[in-house]
N, C-alpha and C positions, 0 to 999 in steps of 0.2 A: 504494500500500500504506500503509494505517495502521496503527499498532500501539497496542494499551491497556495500560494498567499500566507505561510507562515510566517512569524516575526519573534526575534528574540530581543527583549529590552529590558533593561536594569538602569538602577538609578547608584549612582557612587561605588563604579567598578574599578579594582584594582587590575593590573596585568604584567605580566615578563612575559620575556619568548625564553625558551628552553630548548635546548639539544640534547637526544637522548634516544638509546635505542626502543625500540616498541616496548618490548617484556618490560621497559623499566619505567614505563609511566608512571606508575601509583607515586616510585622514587618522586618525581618532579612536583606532581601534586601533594604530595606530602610536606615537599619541601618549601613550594610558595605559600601554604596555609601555613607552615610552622613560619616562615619570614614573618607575615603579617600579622598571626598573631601575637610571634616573640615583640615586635614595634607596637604592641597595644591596639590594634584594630577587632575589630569584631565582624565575620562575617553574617551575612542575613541569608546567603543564600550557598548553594555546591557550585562547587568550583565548575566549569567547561574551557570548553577549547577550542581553538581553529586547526585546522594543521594546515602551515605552510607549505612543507618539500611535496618533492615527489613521494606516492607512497608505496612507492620499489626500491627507498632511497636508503638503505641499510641505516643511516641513526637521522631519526624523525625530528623537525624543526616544527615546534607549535609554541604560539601565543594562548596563555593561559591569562583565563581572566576570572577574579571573585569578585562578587557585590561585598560588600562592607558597610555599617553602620554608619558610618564616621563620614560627614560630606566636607570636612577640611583633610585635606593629606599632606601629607611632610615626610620626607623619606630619604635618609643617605641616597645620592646621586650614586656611587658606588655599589648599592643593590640593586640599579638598573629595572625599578618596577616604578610603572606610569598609573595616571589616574584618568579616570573619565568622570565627569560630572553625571551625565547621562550617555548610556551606549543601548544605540539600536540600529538593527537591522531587519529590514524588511524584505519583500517579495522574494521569501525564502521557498525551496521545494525540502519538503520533510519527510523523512521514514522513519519508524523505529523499532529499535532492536530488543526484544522481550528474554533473548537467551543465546548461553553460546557467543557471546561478546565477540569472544577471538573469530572464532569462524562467522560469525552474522556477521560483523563490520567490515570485512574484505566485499562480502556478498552484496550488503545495502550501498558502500561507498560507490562501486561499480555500477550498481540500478540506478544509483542516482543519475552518475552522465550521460546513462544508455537511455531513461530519459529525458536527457536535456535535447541530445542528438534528434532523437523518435519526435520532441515539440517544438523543434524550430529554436531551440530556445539557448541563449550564451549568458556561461559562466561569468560572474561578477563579483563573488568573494569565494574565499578561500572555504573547506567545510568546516563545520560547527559540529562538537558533538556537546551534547548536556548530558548528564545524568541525573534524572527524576525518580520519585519517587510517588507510588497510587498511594491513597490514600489506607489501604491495608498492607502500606511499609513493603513493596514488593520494587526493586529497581529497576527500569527502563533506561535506556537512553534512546535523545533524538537526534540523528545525523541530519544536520540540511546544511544547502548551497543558495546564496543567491544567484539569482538569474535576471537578466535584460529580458 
């Protein structure tokens, strides 16, 4: 299932980009929730992600971003993490992944552009994945891309 017209938007998102091989994601997410909370931040919301590189690219470049309480930021320039007052992006195409993370997300990433192709339709950011949660604590995540 994909859906058109998605939109991800937060209000007081922190971000880094990070290099790192696949298997060692949780590493990186670990690592920018433990930054901003060791700086005294409070997040509101789970971390997600864009990934930049190719994703054949043996160690994965993604910008990670978390909402955070906190709508003043201050941060050693030497930790190299940015803030947005508001982040959103719109005319997203979305799928999501219910199980099997590692194998589903090779599978959904690839439907995604074999949709784009099938509707005429060009790539415009890079992909997004969130990780949500239903409301009987069971986790999801959503992959999407914008699209022109």
């Amino acid at each position: 299932m994909i859906v058109e017209n998605h939109q991800i938007a937060y209000r007081n998102v922190a971000s880094k980009l990070y290099n790192f091989l696949p298997e060692e994601i949780d590493i990186a997410l670990n690592d920018f929730d433990e930054i901003l909370t060791g700086h005294g931040y409070h997040p509101t919301g789970a971390i997600f992600f864009s990934i930049i590189s190719d994703p054949t690219a043996e160690v994965m470049t993604a910008q990670l971003f978390l909402p955070i309480a906190e709508s003043h930021f201050s941060f050693p320039k030497e930790e190299e993490v940015n803030f947005s007052s508001y982040f959103i992006v719109d005319k997203l195409v979305m799928t999501r992944i219910t199980e099997e993370y590692e194998v589903q997300s090779q599978v959904k990433y690839w439907e995604l552009f074999a949709y784009l192709k099938e509707h005429n339709m060009t790539q415009k950011t890079p992909v997004f994945v969130q990780f949500k949660k239903t409301r009987s604590k069971r986790t999801y995540a959503e992959m999407s891309l914008g699209v022109l």
